[in-house]
SENUMI-906932 format. One line per 2 residues: number of its first residue (from 1); their letters; for each residue x, y, z of N, C-alpha, C. Coordinates in Angstrom, 3 decimals, padded with zeros to 6 digits. Example, Ala and Ser with C-alpha at 12.3 -4.5 7.8 and 13.67 -1.06 7.14 Angstrom:
<rs>
1 = AS = 013.190 -005.690 007.800 012.300 -004.500 007.800 013.200 -003.300 007.800; 012.850 -002.250 007.080 013.670 -001.060 007.140 012.900 000.030 007.870
</rs>
This chain:
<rs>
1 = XX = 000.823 -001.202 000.000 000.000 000.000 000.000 000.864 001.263 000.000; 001.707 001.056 000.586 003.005 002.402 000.985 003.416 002.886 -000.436
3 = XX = 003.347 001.827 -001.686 004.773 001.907 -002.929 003.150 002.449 -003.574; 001.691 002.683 -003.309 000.669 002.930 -004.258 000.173 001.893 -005.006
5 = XX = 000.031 000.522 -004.364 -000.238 -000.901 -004.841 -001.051 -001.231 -004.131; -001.773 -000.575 -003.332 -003.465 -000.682 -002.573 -003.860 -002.027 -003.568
7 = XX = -004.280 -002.047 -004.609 -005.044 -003.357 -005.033 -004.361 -004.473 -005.466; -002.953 -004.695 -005.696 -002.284 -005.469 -005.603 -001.551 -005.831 -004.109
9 = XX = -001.870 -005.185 -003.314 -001.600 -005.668 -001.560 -002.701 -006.891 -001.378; -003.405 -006.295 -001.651 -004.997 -007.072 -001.103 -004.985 -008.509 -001.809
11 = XX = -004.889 -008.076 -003.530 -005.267 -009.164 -004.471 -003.424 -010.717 -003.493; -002.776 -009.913 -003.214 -001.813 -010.590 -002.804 -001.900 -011.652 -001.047
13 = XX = -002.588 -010.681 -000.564 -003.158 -011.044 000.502 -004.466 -012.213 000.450; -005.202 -011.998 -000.592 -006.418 -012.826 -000.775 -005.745 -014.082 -001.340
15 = XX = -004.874 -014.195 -002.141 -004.550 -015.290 -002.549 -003.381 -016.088 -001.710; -002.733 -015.222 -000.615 -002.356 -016.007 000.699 -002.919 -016.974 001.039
17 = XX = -004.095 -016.233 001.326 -005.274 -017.267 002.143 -005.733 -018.439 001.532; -006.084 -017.727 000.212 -006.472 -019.199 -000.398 -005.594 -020.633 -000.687
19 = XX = -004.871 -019.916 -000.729 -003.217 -021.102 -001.185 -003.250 -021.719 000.339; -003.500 -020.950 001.347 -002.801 -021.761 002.510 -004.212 -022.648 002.826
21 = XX = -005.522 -022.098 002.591 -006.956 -023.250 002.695 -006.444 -024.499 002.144; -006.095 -024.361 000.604 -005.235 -025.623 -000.473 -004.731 -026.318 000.344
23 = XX = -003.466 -025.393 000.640 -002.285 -026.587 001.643 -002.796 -027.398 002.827; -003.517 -026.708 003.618 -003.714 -027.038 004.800 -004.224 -028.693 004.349
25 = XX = -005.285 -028.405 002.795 -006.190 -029.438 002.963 -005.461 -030.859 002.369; -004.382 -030.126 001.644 -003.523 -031.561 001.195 -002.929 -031.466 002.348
27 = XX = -002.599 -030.926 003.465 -001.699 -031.693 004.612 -002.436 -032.279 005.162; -003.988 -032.036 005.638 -004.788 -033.307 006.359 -004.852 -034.501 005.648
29 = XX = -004.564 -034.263 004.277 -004.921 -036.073 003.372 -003.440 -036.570 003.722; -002.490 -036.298 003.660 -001.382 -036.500 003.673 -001.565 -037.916 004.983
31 = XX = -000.558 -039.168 004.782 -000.719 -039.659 006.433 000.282 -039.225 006.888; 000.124 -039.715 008.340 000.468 -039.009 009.408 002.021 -039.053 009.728
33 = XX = 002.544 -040.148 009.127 004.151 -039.591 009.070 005.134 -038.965 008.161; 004.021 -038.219 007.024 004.488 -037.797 006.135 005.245 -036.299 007.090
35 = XX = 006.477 -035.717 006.551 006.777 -034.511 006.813 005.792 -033.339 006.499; 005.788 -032.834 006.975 004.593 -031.117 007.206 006.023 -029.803 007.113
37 = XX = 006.894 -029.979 006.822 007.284 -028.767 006.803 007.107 -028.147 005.549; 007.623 -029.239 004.361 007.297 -028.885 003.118 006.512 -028.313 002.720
39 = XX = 004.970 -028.589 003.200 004.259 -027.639 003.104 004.433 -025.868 003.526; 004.360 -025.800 005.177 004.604 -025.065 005.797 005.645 -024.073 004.490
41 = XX = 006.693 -024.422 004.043 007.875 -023.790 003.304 006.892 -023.157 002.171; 006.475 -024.188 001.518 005.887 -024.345 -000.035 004.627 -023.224 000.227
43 = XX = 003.979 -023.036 001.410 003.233 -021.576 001.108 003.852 -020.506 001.430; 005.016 -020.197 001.961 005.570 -019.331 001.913 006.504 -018.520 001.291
45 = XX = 006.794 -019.628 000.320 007.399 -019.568 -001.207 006.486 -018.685 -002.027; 005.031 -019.519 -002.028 004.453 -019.195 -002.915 004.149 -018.096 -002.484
47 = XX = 004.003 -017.182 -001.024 003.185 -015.848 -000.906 004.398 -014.654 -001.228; 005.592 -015.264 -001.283 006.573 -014.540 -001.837 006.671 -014.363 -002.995
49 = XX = 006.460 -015.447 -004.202 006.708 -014.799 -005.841 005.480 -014.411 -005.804; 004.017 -014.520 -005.014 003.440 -013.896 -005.729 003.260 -012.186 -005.463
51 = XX = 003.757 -011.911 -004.006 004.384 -010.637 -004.035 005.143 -009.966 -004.891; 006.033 -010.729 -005.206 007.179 -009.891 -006.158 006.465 -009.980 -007.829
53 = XX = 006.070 -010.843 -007.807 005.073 -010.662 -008.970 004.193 -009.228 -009.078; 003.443 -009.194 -008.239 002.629 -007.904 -007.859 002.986 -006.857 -007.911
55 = XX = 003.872 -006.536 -006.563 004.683 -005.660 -006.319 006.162 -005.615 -006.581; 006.589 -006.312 -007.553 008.665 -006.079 -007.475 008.634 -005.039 -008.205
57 = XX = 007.853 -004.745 -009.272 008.369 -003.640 -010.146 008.592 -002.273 -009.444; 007.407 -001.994 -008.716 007.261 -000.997 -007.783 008.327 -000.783 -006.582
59 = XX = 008.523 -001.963 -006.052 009.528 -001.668 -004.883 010.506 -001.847 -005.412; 011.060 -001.860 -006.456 012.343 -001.596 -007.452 012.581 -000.334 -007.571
61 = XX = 011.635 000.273 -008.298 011.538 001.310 -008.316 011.364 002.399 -007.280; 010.630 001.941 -006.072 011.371 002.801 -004.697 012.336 002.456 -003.835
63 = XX = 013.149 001.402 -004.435 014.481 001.654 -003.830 015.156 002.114 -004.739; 014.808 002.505 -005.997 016.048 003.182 -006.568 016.201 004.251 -006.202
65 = XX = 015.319 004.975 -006.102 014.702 006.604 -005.722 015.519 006.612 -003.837; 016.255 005.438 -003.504 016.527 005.286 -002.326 015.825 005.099 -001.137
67 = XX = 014.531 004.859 -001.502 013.563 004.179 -000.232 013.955 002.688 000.031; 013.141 003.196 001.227 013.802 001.882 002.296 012.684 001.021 001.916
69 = XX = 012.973 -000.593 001.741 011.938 -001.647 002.008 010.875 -001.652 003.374; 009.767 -001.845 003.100 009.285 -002.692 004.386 009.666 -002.901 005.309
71 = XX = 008.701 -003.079 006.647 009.499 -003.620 007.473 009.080 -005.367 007.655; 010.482 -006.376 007.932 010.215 -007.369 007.757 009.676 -008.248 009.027
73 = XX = 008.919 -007.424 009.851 007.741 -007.723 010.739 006.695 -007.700 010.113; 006.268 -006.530 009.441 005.149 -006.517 008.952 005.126 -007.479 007.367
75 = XX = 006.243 -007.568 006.828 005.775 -008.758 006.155 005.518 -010.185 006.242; 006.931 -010.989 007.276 006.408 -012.124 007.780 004.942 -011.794 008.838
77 = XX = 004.811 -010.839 009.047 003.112 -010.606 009.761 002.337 -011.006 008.746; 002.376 -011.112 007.688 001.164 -011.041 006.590 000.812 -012.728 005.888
79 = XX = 002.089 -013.322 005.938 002.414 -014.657 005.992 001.953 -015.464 007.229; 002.291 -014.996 008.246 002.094 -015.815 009.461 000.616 -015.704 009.543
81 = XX = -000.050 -014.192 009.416 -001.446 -014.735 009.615 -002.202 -015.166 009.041; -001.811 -015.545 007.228 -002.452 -016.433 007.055 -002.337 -017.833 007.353
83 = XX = -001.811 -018.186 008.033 -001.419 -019.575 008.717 -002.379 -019.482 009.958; -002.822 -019.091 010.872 -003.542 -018.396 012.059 -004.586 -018.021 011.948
85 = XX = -004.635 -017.108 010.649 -006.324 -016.892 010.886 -007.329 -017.882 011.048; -007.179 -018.749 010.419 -008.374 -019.753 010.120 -008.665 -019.850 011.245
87 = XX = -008.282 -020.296 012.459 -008.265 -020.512 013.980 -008.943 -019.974 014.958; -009.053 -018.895 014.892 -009.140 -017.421 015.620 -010.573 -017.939 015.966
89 = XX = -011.519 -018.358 015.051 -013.108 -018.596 016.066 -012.995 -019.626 016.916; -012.254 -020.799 016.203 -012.433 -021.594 017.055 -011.868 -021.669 018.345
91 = XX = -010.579 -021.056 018.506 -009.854 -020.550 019.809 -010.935 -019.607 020.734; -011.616 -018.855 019.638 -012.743 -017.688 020.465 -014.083 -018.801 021.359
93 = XX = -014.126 -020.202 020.588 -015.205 -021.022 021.444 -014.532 -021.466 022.620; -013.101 -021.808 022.095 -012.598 -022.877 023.294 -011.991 -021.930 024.752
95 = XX = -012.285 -020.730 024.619 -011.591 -019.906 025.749 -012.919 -019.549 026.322; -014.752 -019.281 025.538 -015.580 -018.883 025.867 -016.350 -019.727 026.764
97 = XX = -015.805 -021.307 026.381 -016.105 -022.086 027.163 -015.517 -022.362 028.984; -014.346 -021.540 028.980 -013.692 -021.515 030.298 -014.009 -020.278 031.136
99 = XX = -014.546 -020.466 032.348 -015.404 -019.370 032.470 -014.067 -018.583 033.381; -013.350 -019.165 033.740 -012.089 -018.520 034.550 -011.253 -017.309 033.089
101 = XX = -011.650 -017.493 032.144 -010.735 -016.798 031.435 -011.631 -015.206 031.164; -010.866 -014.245 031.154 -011.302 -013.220 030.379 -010.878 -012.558 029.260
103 = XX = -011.178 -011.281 028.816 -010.808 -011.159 027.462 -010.587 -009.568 026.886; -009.473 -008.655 026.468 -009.570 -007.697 026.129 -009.539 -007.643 024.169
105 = XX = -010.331 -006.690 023.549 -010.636 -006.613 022.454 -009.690 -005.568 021.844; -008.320 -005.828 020.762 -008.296 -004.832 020.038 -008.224 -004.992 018.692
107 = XX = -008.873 -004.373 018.173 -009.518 -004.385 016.665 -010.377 -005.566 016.542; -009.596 -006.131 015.667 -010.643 -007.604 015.441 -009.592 -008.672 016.429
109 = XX = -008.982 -008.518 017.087 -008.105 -009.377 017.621 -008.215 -009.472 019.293; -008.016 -010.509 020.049 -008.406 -010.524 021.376 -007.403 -011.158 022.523
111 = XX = -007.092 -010.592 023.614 -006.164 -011.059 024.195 -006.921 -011.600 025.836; -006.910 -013.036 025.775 -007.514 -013.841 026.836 -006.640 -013.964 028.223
113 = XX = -006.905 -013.926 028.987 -006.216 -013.641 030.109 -007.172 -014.589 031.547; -006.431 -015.042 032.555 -007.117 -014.920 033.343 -006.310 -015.234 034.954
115 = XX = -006.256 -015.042 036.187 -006.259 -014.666 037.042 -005.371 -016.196 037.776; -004.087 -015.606 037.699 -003.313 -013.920 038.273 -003.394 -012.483 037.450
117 = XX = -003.349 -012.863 036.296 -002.458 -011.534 034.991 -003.618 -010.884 035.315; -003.513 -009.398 035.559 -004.517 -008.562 035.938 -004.871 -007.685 034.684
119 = XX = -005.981 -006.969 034.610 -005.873 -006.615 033.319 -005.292 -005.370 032.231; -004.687 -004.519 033.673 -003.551 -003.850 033.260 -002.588 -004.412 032.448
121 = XX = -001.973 -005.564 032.472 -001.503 -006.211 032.056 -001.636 -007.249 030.737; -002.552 -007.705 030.723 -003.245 -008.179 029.395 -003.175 -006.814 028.541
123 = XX = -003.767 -005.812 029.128 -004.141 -004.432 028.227 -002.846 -003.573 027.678; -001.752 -003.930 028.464 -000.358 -003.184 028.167 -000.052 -004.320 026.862
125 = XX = -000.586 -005.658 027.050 000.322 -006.702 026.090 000.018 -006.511 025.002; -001.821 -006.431 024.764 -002.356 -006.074 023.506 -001.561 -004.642 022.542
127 = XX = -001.836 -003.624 023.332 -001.809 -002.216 022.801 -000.395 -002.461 022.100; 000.789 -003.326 022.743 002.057 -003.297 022.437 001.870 -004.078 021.407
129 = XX = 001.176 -005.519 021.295 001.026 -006.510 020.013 000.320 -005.221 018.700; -000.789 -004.560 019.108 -001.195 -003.539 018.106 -000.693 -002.775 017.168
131 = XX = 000.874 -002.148 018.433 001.639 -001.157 017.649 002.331 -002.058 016.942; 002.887 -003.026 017.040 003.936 -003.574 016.525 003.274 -004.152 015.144
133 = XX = 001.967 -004.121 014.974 001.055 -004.765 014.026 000.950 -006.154 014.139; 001.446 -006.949 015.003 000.963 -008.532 015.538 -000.417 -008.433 015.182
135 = XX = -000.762 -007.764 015.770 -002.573 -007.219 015.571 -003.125 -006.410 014.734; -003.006 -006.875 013.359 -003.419 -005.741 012.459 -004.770 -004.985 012.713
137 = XX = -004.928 -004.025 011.589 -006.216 -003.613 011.405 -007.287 -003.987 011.226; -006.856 -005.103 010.078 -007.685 -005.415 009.561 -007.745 -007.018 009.349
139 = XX = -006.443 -008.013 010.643 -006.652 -008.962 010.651 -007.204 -009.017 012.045; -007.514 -010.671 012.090 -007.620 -011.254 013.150 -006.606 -012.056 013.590
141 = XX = -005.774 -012.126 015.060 -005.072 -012.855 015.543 -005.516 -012.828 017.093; -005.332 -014.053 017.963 -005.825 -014.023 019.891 -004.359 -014.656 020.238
143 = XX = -004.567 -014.125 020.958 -003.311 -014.380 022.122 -004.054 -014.657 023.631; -003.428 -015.642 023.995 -003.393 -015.834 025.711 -002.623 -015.423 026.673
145 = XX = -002.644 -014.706 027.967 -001.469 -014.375 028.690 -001.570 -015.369 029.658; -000.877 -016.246 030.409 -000.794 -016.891 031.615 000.086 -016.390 032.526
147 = XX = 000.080 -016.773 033.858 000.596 -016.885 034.758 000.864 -017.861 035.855; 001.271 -019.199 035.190 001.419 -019.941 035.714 002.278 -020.344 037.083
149 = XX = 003.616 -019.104 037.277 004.109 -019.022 038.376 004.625 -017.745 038.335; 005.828 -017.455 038.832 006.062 -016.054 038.762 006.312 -015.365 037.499
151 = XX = 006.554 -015.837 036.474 006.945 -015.742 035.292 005.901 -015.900 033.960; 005.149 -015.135 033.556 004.609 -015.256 032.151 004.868 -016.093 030.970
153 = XX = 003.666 -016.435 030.519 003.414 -017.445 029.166 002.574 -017.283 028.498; 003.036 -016.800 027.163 002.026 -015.998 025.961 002.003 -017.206 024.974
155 = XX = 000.745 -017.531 025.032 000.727 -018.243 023.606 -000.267 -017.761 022.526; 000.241 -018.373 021.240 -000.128 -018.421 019.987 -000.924 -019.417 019.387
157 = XX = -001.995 -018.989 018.561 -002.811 -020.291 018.051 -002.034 -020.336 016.518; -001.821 -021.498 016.594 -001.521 -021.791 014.858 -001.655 -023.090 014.043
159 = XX = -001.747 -023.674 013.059 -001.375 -024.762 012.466 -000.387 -025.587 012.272; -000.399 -026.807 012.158 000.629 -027.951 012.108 001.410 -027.429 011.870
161 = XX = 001.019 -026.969 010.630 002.204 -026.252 009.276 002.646 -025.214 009.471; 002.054 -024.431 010.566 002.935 -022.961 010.675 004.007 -023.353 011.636
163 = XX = 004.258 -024.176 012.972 004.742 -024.074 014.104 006.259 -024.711 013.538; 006.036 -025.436 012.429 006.913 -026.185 012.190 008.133 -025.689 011.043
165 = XX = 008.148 -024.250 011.029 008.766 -023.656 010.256 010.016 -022.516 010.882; 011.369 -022.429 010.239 012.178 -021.418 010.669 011.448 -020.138 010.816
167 = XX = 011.142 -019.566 009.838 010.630 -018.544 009.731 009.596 -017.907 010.717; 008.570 -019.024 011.317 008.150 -018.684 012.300 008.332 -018.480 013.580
169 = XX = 009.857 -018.998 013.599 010.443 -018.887 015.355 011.201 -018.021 014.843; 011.581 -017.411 013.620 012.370 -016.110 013.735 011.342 -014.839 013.867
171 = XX = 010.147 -014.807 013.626 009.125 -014.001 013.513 008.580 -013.800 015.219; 008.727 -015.363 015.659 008.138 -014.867 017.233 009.492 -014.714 018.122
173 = XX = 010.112 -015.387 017.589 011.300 -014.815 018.436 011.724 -012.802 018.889; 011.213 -012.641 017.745 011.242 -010.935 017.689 009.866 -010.556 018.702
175 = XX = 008.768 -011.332 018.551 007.492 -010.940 019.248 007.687 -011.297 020.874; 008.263 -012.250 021.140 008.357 -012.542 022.669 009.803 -011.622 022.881
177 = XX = 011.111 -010.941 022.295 011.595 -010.406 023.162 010.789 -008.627 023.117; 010.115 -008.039 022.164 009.090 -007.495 022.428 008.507 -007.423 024.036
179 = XX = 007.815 -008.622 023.792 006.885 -008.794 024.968 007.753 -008.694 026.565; 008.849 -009.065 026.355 009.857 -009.010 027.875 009.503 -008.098 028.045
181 = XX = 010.057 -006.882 026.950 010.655 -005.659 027.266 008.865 -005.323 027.962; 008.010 -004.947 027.408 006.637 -004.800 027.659 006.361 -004.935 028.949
183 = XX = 006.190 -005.987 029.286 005.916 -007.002 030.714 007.123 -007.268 031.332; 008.011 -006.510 031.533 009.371 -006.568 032.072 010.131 -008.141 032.655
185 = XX = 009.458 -008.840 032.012 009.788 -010.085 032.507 010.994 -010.655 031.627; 012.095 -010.856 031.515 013.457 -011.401 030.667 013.051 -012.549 030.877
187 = XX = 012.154 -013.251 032.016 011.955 -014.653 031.980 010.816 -015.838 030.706; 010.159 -014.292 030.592 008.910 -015.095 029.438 008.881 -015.992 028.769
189 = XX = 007.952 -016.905 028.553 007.970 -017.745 027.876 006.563 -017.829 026.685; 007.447 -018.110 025.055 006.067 -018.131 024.347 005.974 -019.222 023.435
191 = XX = 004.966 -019.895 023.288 004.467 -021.264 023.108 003.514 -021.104 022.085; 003.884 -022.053 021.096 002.391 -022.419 020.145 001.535 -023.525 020.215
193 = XX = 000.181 -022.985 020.438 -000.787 -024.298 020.568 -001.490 -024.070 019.540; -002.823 -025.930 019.838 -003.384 -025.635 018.456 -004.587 -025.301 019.042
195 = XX = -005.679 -025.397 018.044 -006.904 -024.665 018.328 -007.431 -024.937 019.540; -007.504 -026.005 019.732 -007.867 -026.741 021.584 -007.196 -026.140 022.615
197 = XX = -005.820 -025.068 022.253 -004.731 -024.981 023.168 -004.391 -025.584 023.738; -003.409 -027.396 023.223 -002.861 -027.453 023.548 -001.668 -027.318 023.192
199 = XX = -000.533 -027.475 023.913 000.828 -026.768 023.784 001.411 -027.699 022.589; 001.601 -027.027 021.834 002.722 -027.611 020.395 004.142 -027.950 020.507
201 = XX = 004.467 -026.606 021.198 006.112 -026.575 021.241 006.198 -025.151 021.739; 007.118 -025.278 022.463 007.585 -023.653 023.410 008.939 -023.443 022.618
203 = XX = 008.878 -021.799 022.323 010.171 -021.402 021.410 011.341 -021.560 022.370; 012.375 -022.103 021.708 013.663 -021.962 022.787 014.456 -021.028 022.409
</rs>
């Protein structure tokens, strides 16, 4: 949108999604000891040429003029949530069902919390996921805060296929030391579950 490609952002974005519906659905036929990263890779390949397809001419042309690229938060942001979105209601049943949990709203995105984490705290985590665009405008992504002992645990809802990728522990790796700084905790810990929440794998 920045380079004046408003309808090639979108048309690029829409066909994220759809490619990753595709994948997802050949990774459920797939059996079960087949590898899943390939996938995971193979849509992120594809949301890349079809970016540069879209947009290379343009951001060629504003870096010649000496503009700076993107920032590469907000692009693996655009990748990652299409891996995530799909999720987001069903995470919204399985937290609505726990009556101990609560919930702050920003934009279309929601941060579940519940007791110890007070909601100063949930509310500092969101506003910070917001600025940083974790939480777009105009996507949907939920986050959980815990407090399981003295130390905080943020998790992420995602797919087989997202958790199981470099790219995505370099993407949250940037989001949880974020979140230290935020919640002053150097101890944090952030974890991907799946839609049920349960725990996938905690980033090391």
């Amino acid at each position: 949108q920045k380079l004046g490609e408003k309808a090639a952002a979108w048309r690029t974005f829409a066909i994220g999604i759809v490619s990753t519906v595709v994948l997802l659905f050949i990774a459920f036929q797939l059996p079960e000891n087949s590898p899943s990263y390939g996938i995971g890779l193979l849509s992120i390949l594809i949301a890349k040429k079809w970016a540069e397809v879209e947009q290379g001419r343009a951001l060629k042309i504003h870096k010649d003029k000496g503009g700076l690229p993107g920032s590469n938060w907000k692009v693996a942001g655009v990748v990652l949530m299409t891996l995530t979105v799909l999720f987001v209601s069903v995470v919204g049943y399985v937290v609505a069902t726990e009556p101990e949990f609560q919930s702050l709203q920003f934009g279309k995105s929601n941060v579940y919390y519940m007791t110890p984490v007070q909601e100063s705290e949930a509310r500092k985590m969101g506003e910070s996921l917001q600025e940083a665009e974790v939480f777009g405008a105009d996507s949907e992504a939920d986050a959980v805060l815990l407090k399981p002992d003295e130390h905080y645990v943020v998790q992420f809802v995602m797919s087989d296929v997202a958790w199981k990728t470099t790219e995505v522990d370099e993407y949250y790796s940037e989001v949880r030391t974020l979140l230290r700084e935020v919640l002053q905790d150097p101890q944090l810990q952030l974890e991907y579950v799946d839609p049920e929440l349960v725990v996938k794998k905690r980033l090391k």
